[in-house]
C-alpha positions as CSV (number, residue, x, y, z in Angstrom):
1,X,0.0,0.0,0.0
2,X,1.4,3.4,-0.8
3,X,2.2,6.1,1.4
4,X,-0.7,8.5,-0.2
5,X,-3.3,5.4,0.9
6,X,-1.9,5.0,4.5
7,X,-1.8,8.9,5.1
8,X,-5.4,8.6,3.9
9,X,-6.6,5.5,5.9
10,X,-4.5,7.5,9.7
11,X,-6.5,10.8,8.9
12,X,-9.9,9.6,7.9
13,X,-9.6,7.2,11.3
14,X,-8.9,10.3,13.2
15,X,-11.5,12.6,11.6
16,X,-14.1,9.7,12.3
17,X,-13.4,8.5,15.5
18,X,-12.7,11.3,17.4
19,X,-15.2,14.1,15.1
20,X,-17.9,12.0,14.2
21,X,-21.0,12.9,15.7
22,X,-22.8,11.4,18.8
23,X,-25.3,8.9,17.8
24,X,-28.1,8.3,19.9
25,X,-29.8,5.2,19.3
26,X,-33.4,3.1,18.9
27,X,-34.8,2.9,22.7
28,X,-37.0,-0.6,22.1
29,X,-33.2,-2.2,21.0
30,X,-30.6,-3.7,23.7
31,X,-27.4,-2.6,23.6
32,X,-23.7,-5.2,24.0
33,X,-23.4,-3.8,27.2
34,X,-27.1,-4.8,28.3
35,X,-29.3,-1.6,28.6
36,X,-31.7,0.9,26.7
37,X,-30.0,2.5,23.3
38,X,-31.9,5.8,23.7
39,X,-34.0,7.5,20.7
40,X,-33.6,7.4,17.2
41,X,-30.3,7.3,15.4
42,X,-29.1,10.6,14.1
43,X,-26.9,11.3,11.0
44,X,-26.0,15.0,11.5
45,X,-24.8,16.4,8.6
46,X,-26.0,13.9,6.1
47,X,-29.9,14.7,5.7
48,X,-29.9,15.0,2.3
49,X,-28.1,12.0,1.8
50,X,-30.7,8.8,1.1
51,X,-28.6,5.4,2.1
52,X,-28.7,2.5,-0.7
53,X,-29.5,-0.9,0.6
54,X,-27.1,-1.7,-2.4
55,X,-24.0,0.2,-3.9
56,X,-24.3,-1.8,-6.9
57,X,-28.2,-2.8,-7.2
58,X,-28.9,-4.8,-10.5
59,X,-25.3,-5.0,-11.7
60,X,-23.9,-8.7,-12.7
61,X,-20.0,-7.6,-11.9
62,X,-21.3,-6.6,-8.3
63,X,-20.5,-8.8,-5.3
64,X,-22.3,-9.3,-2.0
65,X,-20.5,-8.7,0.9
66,X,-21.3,-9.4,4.5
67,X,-20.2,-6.5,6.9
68,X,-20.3,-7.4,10.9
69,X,-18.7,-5.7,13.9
70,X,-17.7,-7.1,17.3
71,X,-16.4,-6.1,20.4
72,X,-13.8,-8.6,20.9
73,X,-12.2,-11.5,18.6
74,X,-14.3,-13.9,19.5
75,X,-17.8,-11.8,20.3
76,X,-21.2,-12.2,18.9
77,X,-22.0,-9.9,16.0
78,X,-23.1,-6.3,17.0
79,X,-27.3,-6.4,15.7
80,X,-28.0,-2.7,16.8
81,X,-26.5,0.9,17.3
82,X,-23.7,0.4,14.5
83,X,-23.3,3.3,11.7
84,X,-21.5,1.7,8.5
85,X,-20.2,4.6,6.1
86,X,-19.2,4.1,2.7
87,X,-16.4,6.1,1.5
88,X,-14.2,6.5,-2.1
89,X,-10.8,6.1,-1.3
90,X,-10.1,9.0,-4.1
91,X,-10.3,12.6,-2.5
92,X,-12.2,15.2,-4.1
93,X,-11.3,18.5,-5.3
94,X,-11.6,19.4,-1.6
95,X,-9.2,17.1,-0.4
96,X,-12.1,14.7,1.2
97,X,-13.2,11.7,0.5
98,X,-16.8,11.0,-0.8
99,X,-19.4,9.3,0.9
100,X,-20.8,6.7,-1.0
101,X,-23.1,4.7,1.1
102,X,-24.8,5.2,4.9
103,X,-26.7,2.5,6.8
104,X,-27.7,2.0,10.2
105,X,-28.4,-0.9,12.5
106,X,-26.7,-4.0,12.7
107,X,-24.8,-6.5,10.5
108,X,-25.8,-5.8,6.4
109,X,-24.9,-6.9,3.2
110,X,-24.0,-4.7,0.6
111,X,-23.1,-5.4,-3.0
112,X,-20.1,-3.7,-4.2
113,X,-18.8,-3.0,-8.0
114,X,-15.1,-3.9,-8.3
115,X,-12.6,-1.7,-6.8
116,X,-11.4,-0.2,-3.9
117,X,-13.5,1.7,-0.7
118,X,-13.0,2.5,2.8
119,X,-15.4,1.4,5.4
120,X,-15.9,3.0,8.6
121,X,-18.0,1.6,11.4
122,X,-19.1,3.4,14.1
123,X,-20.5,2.3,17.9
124,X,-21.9,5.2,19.7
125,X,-17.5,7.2,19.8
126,X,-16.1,3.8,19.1
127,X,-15.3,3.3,15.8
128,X,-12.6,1.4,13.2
129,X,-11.6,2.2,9.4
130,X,-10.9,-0.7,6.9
131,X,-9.9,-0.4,3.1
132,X,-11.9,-3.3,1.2
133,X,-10.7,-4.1,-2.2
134,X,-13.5,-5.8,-4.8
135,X,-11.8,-8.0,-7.4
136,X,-14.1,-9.2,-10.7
137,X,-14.2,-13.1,-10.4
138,X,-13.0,-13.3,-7.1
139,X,-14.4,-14.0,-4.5
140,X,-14.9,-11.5,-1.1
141,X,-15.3,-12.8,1.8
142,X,-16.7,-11.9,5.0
143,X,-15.9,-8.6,6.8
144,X,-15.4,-8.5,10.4
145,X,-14.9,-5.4,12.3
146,X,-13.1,-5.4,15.8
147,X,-14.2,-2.4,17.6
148,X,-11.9,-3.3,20.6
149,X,-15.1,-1.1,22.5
150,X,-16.2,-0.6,25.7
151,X,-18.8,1.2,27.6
152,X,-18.8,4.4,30.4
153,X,-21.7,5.1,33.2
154,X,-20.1,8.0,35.1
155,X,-22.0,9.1,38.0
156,X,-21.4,11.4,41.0
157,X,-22.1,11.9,45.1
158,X,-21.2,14.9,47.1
159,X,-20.3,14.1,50.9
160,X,-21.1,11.1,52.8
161,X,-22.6,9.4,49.3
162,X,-25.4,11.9,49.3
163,X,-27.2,11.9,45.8
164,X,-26.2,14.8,43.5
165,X,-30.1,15.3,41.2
166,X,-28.7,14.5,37.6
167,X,-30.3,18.1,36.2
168,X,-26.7,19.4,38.4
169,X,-24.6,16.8,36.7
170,X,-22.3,17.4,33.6
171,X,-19.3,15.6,32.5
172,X,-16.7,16.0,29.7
173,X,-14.0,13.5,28.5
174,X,-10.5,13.9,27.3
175,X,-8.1,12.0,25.8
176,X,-6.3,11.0,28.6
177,X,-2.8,9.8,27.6
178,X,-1.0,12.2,28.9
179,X,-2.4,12.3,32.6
180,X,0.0,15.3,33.9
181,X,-1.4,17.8,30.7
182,X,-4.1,20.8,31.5
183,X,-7.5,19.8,30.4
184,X,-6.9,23.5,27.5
185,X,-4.1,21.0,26.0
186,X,-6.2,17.7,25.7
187,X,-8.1,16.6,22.9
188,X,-11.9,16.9,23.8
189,X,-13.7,13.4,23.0
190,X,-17.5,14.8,24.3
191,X,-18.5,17.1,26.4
192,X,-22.2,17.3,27.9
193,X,-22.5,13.8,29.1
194,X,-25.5,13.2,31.2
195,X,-25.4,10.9,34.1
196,X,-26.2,6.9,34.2
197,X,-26.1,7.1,30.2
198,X,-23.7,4.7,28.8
199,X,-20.7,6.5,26.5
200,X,-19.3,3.6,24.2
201,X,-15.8,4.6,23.8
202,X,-12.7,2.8,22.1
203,X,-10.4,0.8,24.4
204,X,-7.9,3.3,26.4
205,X,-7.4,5.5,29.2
206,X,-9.4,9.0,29.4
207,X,-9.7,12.1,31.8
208,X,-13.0,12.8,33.0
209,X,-13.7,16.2,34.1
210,X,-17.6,16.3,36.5
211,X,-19.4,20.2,37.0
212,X,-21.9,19.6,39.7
213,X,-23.4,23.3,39.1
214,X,-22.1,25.8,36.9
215,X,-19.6,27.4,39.3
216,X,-16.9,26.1,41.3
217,X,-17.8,22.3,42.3
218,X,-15.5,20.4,39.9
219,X,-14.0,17.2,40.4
220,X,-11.8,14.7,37.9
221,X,-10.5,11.1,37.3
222,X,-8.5,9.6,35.0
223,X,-10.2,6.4,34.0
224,X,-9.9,2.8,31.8
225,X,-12.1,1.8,29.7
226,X,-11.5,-2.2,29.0
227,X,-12.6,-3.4,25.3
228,X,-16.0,-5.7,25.6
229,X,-16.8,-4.2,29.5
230,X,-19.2,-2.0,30.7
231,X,-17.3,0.3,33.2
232,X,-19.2,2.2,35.9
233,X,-17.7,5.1,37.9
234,X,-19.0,7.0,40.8
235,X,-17.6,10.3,41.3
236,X,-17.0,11.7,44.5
237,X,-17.4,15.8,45.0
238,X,-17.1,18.1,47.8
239,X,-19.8,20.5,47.6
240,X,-22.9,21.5,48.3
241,X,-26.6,23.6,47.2
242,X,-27.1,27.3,49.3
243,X,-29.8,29.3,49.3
244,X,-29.7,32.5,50.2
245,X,-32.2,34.8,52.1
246,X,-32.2,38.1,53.1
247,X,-34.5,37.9,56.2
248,X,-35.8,40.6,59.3
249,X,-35.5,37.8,61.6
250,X,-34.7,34.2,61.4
251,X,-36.3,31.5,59.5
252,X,-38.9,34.1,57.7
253,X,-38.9,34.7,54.4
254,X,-36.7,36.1,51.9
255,X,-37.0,39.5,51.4
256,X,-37.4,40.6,47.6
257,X,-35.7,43.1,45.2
258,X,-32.2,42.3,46.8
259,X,-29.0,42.0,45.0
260,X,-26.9,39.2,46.2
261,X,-22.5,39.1,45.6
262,X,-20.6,36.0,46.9
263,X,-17.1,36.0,47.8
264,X,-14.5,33.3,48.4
265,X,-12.6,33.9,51.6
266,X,-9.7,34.9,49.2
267,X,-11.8,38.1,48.0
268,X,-13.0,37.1,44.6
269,X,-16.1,37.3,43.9
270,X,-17.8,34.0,42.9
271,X,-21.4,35.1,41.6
272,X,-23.1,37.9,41.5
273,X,-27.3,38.0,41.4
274,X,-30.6,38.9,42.2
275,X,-33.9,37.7,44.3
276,X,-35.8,36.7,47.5
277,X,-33.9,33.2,47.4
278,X,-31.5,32.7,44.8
279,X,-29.7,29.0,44.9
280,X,-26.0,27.9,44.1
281,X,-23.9,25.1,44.5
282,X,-20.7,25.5,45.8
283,X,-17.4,23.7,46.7
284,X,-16.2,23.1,49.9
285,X,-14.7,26.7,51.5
286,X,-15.7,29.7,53.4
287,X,-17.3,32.4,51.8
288,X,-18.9,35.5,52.4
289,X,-22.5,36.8,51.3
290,X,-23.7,40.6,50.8
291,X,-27.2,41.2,50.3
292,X,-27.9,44.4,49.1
293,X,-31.7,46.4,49.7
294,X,-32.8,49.7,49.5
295,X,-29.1,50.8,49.0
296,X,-27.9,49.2,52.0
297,X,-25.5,46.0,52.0
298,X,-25.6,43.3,54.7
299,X,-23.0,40.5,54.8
300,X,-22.7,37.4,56.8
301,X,-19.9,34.7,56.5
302,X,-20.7,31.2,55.9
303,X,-19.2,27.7,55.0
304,X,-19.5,24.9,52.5
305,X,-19.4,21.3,54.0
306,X,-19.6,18.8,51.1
307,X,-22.8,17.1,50.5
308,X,-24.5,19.6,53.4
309,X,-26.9,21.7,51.9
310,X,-28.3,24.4,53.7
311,X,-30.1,27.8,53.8
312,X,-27.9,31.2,54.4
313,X,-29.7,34.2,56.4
314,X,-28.6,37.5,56.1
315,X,-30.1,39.8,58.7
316,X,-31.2,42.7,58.0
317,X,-30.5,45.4,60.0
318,X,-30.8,48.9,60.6
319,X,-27.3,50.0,59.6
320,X,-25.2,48.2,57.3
321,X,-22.9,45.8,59.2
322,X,-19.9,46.4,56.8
């Protein structure tokens, strides 16, 4: 094989497996790893295109070829959630290579007209690139993907195991090769990830970065996912949801129209914001809260114990206690 073809075959595996889009699946199906797919499959990007259950329909020089994937050597064909593209191994005047064919599903035949494609299967981020050559009056045999895949649940507790709600709960994952490197300087695999929602992911180590909020409550891992395993990881943060009132005497009722700035016991301010009760989740720390009413401010200092929520009251008093 030529230089040009194996320059080819390295970048279009790149491009698909780290670039191709997330594909969310049919929910009656069962997935390898034993739980729902999700809704329909998705093909971002190719709407117009109509997939051929043939490449070759009608034609006597075409040959029938069986396409399966696994997840390991010796696994049982993969029957739903795969995405088999189609490709001409000659680039365009772009550079790219055209997509011939789409399908969805499981294992498929296809019947090909002699000569030379690239097939690229795809498993949820999981994915391999083969070049198939079609010779007239020989025969092709069967094609057999091995995805070498495996499958992610992350989840996540704050404190003494206490249950974070999964609306709080985002996570993003990075290559994670190099485990000393600054998330700015790793490559992004998916970001968004919902809890308890299984990420199928090629065989390798990654870097999983969790936001429990939108502010400060961050916490990472670097993880393994094992080829032909379903791998579930739990998380642990230290942090914790505040609400904050502005009250004229304990436990009554935030006061309204009052402007609210939190600061970490550094000095920098973590939020600013406005209402009767506003909530936030925080990390573990002290902090300090200044309610501001009728053009007076009122502070009070507080701290974060993880998995503790709790309710902040700022008096209000005659004078500003500044």
């Amino acid at each position: 094989m030529s230089n040009q073809i194996h320059s080819f075959l390295l970048k279009l595996f790149i491009a698909l497996c780290f670039f191709a889009p997330i594909f969310a699946l049919n929910a009656s199906a069962q997935n390898s790893f034993g739980g729902d797919l999700g809704p329909d499959i998705q093909l971002p990007g190719l709407t117009d295109f109509q997939p051929k259950a043939n490449l070759a329909e009608g034609s006597s020089s075409a040959k029938t070829v069986r396409l399966e994937a696994v997840l390991l050597d010796d696994g049982d064909p993969i029957e739903n959630g795969l995405v088999w593209r189609i490709f001409d191994p000659t680039p365009g005047e772009d550079g790219k290579l055209k997509l011939i064919a789409a399908s969805e599903g499981g294992s498929i035949d296809l019947d090909f007209e002699p000569g030379n494609y690239f097939i690229h299967v795809a498993f949820g981020r999981a994915g391999v690139t083969r070049k198939l050559s079609v010779v007239e009056n020989e025969d092709v045999g069967k094609q057999q993907f091995v995805l070498d895949a495996g499958g992610l649940i992350l989840k996540a507790v704050s404190g003494n195991n206490r249950r974070i709600p999964p609306q709080y709960l985002t996570f993003s994952i990075y290559s994670g090769e190099d485990q000393a490197a600054q998330d700015s300087d790793r490559h992004l695999v998916l970001e968004g990830v919902r809890p308890e929602v299984i990420v199928r992911l090629n065989e390798g180590t990654y870097h999983v970065v969790s936001n429990y909020g939108d502010i400060n409550a961050v916490t990472r891992a670097d993880l393994r996912v094992v080829k032909g395993k379903l791998t579930e990881v739990q998380m642990q943060h230290r942090a914790a949801e505040v609400r904050f009132k502005l009250v004229s005497k304990p436990g009554g009722e935030g006061i309204a129209d009052t402007a609210w700035a939190i600061y970490s016991s550094s000095g920098d301010i973590i939020r600013e914001m406005a209402g009767s009760s506003p909530r936030l989740i925080l990390s573990e720390g002290d902090y300090t809260a200044i309610a501001l009413h009728q053009s007076k401010e009122h502070a009070s200092e507080f701290h974060v114990s993880p998995g503790q929520n709790k309710d902040v009251e700022v008096p209000l008093t005659a004078e500003s206690n500044l």
